[in-house]
N, C-alpha and C positions, 0 to 999 in steps of 0.2 A: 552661633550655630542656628541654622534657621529648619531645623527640622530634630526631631529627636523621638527616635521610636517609640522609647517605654511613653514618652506621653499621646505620642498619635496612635498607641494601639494599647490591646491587654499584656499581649508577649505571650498568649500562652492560655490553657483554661486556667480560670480563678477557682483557686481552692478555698481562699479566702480575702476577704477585704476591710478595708476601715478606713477611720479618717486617714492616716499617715503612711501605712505601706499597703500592699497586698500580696499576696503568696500563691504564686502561679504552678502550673505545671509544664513542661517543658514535653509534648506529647511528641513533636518533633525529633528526639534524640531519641530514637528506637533502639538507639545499642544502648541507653542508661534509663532504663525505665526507675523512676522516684527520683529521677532528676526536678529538682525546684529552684525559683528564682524568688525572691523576698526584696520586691521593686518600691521604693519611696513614691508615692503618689503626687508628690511636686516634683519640678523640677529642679533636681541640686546635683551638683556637679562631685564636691568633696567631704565625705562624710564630717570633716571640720569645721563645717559650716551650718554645721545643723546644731541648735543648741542641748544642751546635757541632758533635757528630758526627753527631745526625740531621740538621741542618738542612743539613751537606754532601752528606749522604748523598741527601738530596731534591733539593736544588740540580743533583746532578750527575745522577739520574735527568729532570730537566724537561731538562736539559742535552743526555743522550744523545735525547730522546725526539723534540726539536726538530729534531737530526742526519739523526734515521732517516725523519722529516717531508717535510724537504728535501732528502735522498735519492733520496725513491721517489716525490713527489709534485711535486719544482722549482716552488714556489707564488712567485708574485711578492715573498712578505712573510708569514711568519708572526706569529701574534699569541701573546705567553704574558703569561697574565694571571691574576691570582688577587686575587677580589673578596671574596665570604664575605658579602655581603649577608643577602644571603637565605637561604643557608645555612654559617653560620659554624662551619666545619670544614676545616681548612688542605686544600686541591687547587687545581690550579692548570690552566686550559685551554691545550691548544695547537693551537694550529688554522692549518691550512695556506688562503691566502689568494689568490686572483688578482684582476688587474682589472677584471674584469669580471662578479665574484659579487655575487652577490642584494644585498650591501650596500656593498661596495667602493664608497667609503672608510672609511665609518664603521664600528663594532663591529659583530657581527653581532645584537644588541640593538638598534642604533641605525634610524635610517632605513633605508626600500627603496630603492635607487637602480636597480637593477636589475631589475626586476618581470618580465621573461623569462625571467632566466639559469634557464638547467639544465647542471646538472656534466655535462661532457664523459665518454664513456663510457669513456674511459682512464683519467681521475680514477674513477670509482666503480668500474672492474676493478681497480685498485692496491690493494682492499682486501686479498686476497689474500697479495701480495708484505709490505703490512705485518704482519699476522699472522706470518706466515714471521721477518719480521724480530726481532718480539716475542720468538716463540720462541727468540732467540740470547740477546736481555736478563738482563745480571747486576745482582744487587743491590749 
């Protein structure tokens, strides 16, 4: 691979950073406001290749990240998923979900089922509070 995103760019605003991952926001997805990406700061292809203390260490960041998700956003169902299709560099999405979003049930890749929804203005003010939150996040 002679090119690969997450290391040529942020992906996103940084919520937070450290040695090994960092926790971006995905401002871009305006129909999933508290959508976040939790991006390994090397580049490594398959989480199996990362030894047992990073791959804790990452586990327990998607872990807290999902918390603070749920938290501040009470989404029906979050989604954490990590594909690497398209760009095969260990990160992982988490994205806060309701019933009645632009795709609900399906991924947010998948079909529209929803073709009206627009996030409640409560959902897209929380971005605020999650920032705030970020700011407490340890590595």
């Amino acid at each position: 691979m002679d090119t690969c995103f997450f290391c040529d760019n942020l992906g996103g605003t940084v919520l937070f950073n450290c040695d090994l991952y960092r926790i971006i926001l995905i401002d871009s997805e305006t129909d999933y406001p508290g959508f976040i990406r939790v991006v390994l700061n090397k580049h490594v292809k398959e989480i199996s290749d990362l030894n047992d203390t990073d791959a804790l260490r990452l586990f327990r960041a998607i872990f807290e990240s999902e918390k603070i998700i749920r938290n501040i956003y009470n989404p029906d169902k979050v989604n954490v998923a990590s594909l690497g299709n398209v760009t095969p560099h260990i990160h992982w999405h988490v994205i806060p979900r309701f019933i009645n979003d632009k795709h609900y049930p399906n991924p947010i890749w998948g079909e529209i089922t929803h073709s009206e929804y627009i996030p409640p203005q409560k959902i897209v003010a929380a971005k605020d509070e999650l920032i705030q939150q970020f700011k407490k996040f340890t590595c």
